[in-house]
MILO-851878 format. One record per residue (C-alpha): residue number from 1; residue in one letter; x, y, z. Coordinates in steps of 0.5 Angstrom, whole numbers, padded with zeros to 4 digits. Layout:
// MILO-851878
node lummar = NUM	guro = a	X = X	Y = Y	Z = Z
...
This chain:
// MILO-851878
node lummar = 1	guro = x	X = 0000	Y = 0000	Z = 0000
node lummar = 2	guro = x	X = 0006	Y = 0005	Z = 0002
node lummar = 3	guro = x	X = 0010	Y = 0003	Z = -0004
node lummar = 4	guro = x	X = 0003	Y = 0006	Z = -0009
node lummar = 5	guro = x	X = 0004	Y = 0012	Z = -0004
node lummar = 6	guro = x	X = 0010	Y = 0015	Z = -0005
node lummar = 7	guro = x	X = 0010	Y = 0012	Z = -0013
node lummar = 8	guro = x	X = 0006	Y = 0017	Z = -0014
node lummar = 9	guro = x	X = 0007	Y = 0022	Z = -0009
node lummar = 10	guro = x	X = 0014	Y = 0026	Z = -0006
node lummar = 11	guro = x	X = 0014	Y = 0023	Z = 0001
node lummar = 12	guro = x	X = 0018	Y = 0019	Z = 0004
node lummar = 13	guro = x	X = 0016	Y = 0012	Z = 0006
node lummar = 14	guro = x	X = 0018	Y = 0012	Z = 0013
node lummar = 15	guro = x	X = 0012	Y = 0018	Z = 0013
node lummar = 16	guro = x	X = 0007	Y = 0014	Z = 0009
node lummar = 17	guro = x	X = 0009	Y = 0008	Z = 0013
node lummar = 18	guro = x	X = 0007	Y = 0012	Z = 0019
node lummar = 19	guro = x	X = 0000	Y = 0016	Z = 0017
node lummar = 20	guro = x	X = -0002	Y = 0008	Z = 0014
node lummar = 21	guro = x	X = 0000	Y = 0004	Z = 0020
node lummar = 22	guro = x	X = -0005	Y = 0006	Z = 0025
node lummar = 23	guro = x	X = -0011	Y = 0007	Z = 0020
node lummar = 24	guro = x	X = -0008	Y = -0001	Z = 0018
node lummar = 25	guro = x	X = -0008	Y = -0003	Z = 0025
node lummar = 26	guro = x	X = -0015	Y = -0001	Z = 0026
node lummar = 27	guro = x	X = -0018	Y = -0004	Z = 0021
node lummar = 28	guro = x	X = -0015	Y = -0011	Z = 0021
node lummar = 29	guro = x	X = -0018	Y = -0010	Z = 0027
node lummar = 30	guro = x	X = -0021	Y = -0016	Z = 0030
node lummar = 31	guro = x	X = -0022	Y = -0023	Z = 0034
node lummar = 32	guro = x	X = -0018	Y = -0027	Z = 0029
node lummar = 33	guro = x	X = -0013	Y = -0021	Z = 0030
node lummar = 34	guro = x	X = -0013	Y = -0018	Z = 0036
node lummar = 35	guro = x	X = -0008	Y = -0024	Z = 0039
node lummar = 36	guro = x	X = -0003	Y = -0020	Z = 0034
node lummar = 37	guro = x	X = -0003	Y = -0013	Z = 0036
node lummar = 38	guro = x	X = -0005	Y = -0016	Z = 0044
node lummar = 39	guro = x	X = 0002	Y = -0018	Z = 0043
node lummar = 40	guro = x	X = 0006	Y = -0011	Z = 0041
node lummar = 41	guro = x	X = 0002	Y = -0008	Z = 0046
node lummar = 42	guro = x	X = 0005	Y = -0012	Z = 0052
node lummar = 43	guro = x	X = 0011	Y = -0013	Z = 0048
node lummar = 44	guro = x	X = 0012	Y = -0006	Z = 0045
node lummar = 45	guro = x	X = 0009	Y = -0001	Z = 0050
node lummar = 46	guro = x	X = 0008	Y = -0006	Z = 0056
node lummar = 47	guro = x	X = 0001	Y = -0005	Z = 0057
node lummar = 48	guro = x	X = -0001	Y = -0009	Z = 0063
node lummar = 49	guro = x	X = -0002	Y = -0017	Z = 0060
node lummar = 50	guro = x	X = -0009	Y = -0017	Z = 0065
node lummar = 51	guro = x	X = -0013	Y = -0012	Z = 0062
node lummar = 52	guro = x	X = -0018	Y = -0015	Z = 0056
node lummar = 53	guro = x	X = -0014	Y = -0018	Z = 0050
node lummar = 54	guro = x	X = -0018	Y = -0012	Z = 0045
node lummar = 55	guro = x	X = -0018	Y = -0007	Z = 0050
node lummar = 56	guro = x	X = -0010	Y = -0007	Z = 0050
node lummar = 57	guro = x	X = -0010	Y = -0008	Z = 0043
node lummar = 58	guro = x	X = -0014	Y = -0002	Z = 0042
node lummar = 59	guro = x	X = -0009	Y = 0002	Z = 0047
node lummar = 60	guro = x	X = -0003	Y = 0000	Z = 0044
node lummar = 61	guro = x	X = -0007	Y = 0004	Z = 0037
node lummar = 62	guro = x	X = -0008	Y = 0011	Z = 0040
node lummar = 63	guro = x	X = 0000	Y = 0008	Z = 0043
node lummar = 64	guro = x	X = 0003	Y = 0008	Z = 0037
node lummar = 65	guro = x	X = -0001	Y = 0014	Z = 0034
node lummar = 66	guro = x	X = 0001	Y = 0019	Z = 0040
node lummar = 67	guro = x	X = 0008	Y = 0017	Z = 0039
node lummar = 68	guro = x	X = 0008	Y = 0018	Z = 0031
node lummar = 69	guro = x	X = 0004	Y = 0025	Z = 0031
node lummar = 70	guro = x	X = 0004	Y = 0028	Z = 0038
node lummar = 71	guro = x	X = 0012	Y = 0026	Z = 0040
node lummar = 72	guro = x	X = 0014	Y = 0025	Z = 0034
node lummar = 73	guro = x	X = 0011	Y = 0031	Z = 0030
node lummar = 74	guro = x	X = 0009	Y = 0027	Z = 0024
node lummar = 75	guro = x	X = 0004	Y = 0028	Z = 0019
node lummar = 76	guro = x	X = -0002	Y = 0025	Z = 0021
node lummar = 77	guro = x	X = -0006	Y = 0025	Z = 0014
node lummar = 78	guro = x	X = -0005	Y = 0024	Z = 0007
node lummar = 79	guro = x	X = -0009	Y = 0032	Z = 0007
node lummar = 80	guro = x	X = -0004	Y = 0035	Z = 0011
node lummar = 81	guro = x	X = 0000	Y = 0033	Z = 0006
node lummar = 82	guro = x	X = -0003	Y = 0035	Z = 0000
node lummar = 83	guro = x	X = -0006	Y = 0028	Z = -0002
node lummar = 84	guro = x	X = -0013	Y = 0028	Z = -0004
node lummar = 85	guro = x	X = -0017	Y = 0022	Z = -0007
node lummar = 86	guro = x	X = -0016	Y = 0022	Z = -0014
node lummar = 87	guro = x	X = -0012	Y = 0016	Z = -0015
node lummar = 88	guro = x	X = -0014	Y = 0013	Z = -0009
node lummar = 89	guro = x	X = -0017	Y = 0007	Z = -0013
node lummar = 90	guro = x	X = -0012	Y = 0006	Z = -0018
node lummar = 91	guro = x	X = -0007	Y = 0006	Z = -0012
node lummar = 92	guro = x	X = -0011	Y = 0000	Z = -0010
node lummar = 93	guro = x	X = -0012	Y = -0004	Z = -0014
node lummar = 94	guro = x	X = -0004	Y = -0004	Z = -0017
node lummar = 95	guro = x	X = -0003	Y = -0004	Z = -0009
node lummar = 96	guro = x	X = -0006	Y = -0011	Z = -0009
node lummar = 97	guro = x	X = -0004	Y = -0013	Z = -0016
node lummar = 98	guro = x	X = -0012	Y = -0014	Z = -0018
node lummar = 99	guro = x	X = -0013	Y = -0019	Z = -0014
node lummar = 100	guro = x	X = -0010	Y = -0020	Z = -0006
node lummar = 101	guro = x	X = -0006	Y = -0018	Z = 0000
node lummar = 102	guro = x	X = -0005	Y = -0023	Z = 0004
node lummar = 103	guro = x	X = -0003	Y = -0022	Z = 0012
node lummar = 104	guro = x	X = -0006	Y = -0022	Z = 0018
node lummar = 105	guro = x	X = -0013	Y = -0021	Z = 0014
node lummar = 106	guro = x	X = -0014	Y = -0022	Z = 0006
node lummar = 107	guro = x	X = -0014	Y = -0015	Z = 0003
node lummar = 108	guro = x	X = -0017	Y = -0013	Z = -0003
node lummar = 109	guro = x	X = -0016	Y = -0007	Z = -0007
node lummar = 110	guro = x	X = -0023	Y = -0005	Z = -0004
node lummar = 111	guro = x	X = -0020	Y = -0005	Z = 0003
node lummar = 112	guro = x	X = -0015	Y = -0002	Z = 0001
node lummar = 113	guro = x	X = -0019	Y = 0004	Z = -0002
node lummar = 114	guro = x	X = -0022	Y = 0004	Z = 0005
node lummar = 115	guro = x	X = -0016	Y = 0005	Z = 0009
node lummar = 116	guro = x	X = -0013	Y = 0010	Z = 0005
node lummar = 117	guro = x	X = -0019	Y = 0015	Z = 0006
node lummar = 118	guro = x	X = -0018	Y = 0013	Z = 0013
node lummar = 119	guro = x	X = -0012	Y = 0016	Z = 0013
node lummar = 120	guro = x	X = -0015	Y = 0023	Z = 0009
């Protein structure tokens, strides 16, 4: 997804990583996954391993958002960038090559359009 980013657009990967990543997290999301971010949580921000597995993975979210954007200053979206929607459809589907992303859950060039407006 990041790639289709700064392929089209001049930002660097790092910073289209780090307006995607959350927005990613976020919807991916769910019971099948929540076992995953549980673990950055505990791991990455030792949130305390006794709270609920989706309270902690939510956490670790607004975590990693706070760091990126509050203490670290980046850019929290594609529009403080000047990135608008226009190739946001186009992004996607080259992003999964007409068909897939495979990873924790299956992305399709819809789900990617998805995230990407919600990094707008």
């Amino acid at each position: 997804m990041e790639h289709q980013l700064s392929a089209y657009y001049d930002i660097t990967h790092g910073l289209g990583l780090a307006i995607l990543t959350p927005r990613w997290m976020e919807y991916v999301l769910d019971e099948t996954t929540v076992s995953k971010f549980y673990q950055f949580g505990t791991n990455v921000f030792e949130i305390d391993k006794n709270l609920p597995q989706m309270e902690v993975a939510k956490k670790a979210i607004e975590m990693l958002s706070d760091f990126l954007f509050n203490q670290w200053g980046l850019s929290r979206t594609l529009s403080e960038i000047k990135i608008d929607d226009t190739n946001f459809k186009i992004m996607a589907q080259k992003a999964c090559r007409g068909d897939v992303i495979q990873g924790f859950k299956p992305l399709h060039a819809e789900d990617i359009e998805k995230i990407f407006e919600m990094c707008r």
